[in-house]
C-alpha positions in Angstrom: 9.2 -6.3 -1.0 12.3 -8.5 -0.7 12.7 -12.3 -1.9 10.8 -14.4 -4.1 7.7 -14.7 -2.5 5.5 -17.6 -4.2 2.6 -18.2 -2.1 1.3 -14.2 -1.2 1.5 -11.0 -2.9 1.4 -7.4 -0.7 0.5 -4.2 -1.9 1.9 -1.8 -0.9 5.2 -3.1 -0.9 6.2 0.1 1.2 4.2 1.1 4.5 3.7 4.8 4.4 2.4 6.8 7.5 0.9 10.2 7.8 3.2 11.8 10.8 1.5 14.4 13.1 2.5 14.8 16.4 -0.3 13.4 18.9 -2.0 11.6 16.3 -2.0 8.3 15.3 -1.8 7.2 11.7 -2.3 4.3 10.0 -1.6 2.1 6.7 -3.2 -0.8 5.3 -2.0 -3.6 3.6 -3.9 -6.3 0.9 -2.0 -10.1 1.3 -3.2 -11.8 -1.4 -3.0 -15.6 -1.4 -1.7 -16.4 -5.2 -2.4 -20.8 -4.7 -4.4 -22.8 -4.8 -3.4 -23.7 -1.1 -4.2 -22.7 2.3 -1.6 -20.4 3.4 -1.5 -18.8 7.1 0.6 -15.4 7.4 2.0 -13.9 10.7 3.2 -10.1 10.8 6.3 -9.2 13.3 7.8 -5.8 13.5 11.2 -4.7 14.8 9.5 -2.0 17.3 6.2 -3.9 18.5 5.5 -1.0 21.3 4.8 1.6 18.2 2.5 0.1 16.6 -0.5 -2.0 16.7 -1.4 -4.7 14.0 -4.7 -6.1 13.1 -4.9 -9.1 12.8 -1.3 -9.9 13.3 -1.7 -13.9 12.2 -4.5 -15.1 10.0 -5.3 -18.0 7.6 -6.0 -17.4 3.9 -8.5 -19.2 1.6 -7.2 -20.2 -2.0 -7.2 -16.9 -4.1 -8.6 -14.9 -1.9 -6.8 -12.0 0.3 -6.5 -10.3 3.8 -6.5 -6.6 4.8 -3.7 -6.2 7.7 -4.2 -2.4 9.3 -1.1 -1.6 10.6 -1.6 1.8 13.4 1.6 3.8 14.1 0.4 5.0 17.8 0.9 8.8 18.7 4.2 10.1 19.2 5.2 12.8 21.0 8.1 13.9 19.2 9.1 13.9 15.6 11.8 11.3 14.6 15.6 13.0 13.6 15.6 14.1 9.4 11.6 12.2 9.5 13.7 8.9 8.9 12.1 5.8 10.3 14.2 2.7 10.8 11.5 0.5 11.6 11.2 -2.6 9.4 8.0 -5.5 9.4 7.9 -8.9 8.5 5.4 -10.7 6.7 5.6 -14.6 6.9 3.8 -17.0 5.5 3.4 -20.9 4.5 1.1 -23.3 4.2 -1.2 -25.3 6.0 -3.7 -28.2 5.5 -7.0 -27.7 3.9 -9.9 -26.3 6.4 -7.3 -25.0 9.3 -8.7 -22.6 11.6 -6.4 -19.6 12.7 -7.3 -20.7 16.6 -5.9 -24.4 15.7 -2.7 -22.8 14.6 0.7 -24.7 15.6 2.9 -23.1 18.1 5.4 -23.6 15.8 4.0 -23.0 12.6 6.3 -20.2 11.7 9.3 -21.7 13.6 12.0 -22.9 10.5 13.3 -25.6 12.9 10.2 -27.6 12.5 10.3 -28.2 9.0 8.1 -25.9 7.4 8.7 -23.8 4.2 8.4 -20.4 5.6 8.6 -17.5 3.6 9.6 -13.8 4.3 8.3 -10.3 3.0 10.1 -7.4 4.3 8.5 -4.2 4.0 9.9 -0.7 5.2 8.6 2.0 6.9 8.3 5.4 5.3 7.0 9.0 7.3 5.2 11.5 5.3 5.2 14.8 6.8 2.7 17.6 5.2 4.1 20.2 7.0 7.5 19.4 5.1 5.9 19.2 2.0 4.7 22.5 2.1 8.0 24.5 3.7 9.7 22.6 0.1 7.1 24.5 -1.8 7.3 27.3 0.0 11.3 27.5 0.0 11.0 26.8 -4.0 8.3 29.9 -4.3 10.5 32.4 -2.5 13.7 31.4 -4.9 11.8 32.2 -7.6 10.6 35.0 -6.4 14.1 36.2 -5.2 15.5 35.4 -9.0 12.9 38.1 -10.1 13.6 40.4 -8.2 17.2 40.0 -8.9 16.6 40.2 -12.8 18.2 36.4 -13.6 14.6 35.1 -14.8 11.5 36.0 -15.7 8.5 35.9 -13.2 7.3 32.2 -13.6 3.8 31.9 -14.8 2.6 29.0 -12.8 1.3 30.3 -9.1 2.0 28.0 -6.2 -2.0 26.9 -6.3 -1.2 25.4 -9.7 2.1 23.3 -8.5 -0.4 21.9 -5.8 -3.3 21.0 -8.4 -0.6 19.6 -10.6 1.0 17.3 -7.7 -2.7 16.4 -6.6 -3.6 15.3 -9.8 -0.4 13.6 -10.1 -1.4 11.9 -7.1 -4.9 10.9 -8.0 -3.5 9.7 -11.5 -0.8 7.1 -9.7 -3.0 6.4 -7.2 -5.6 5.0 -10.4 -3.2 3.1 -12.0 -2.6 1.2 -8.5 -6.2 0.7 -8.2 -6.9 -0.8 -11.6 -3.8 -2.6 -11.8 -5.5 -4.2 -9.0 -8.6 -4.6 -9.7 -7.4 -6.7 -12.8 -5.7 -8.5 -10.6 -8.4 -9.6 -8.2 -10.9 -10.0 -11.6 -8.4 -12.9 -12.6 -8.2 -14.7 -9.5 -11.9 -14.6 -9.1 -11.7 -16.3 -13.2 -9.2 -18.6 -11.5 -11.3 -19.5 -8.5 -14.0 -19.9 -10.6 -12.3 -22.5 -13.2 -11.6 -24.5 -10.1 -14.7 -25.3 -8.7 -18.0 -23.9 -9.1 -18.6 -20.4 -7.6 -22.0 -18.5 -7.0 -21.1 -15.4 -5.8 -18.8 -14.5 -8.7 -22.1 -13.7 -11.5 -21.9 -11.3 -14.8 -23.4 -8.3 -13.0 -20.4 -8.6 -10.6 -17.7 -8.5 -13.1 -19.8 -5.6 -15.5 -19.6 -3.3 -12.2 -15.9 -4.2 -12.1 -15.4 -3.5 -15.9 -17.8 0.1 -14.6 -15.1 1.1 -11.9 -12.1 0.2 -14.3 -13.5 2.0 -16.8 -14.0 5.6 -14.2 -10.3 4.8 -13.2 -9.7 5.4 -16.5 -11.4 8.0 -17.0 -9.8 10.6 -14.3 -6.2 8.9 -15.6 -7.7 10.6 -19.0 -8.3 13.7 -16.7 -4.9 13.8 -15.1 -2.4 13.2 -17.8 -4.6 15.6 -20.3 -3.2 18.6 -17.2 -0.5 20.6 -18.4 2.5 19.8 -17.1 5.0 22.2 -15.4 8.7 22.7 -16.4 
């Protein structure tokens, strides 16, 4: 995420797409509106014929948020090196209280009219599993062929246990996303609640929060307690 961006916060920063050929993939992304205003958002994206965004303009309540699915459509050919040049932006500014995403100005994000408008700029990443596992495969047979060859000793760790490892890696970074987010939405909801009286946010609420932070934390435990390869 580029610029300082003072009204909405996006996680990911990065949008990240399974590629398979035929298939379509998709990635989704949490605004979250950090004011205390009313701030509309409008998603553009330098190839709009690739992909299809839902919903692609929206209004947001004072700390609350917005899940944008973005859905890279099939392709029928991989891209050159799996490098995607596609870039999105995010734009966003405020409105007047109560304003309904139909009642939206024609130019509400045009900079000519006066408006503050800010800009997120996310990239576009392809993940190919079929590229992940050649790389494993390649490293394997190296190994193997230093061995054979007599410059090392046969490695003790099998190719299932670089997979477990990189799984659990996964599931450990993946945790430390999801609670640092979870925090984060359990202090806007303290926020929203200083500012005016709220009844849906009650102490069995935040106690299954604190529950799910608290299993988070428990397979982090589980991952970083996994030996670690050299």
């Amino acid at each position: 995420m580029t610029g300082g961006n003072q009204l909405i916060s996006v996680h990911p920063e990065e949008l990240k797409f399974q590629f398979e050929l035929e298939k379509q993939s998709y990635c989704d992304l949490k605004v979250v509106n950090t004011t205390e205003n009313h701030v509309a958002f409008k998603v553009k994206t330098t190839s709009p014929k690739k992909y299809f965004v839902r919903p692609n303009t929206g209004v947001i309540q004072p700390w609350d948020s917005c899940v944008i699915r973005v859905t890279l459509q099939a392709q029928r050919e991989y891209p050159p090196d799996m490098q995607c040049k596609d870039k999105f932006l995010l734009q966003s500014t405020i409105l007047p209280p109560h304003t309904d995403v139909d009642e939206l100005p024609q130019d509400t994000f045009n900079k000519d009219s006066g408006r503050t408008i800010e800009e997120c700029k996310l990239r576009v990443t392809y993940l190919s599993s079929q590229a992940a596992f050649g790389n494993s495969e390649d490293e394997g047979f190296r190994s193997m062929k230093q061995s054979f060859d007599g410059s090392t000793m046969p490695r003790s760790t099998s190719f299932d246990d670089n997979q477990d490892l990189q799984r659990l890696r996964d599931e450990r970074d993946a945790a430390l996303r999801q609670t640092q987010q979870l925090r984060q939405e359990l202090e806007m909801m303290k926020k929203r609640r200083n500012r005016k009286s709220d009844p849906g946010f009650s102490f069995p609420f935040a106690l299954f929060v604190g529950l799910i932070g608290i299993m988070l934390g428990f397979l982090l435990n589980l991952s970083l307690s996994s030996p670690s390869s050299e």
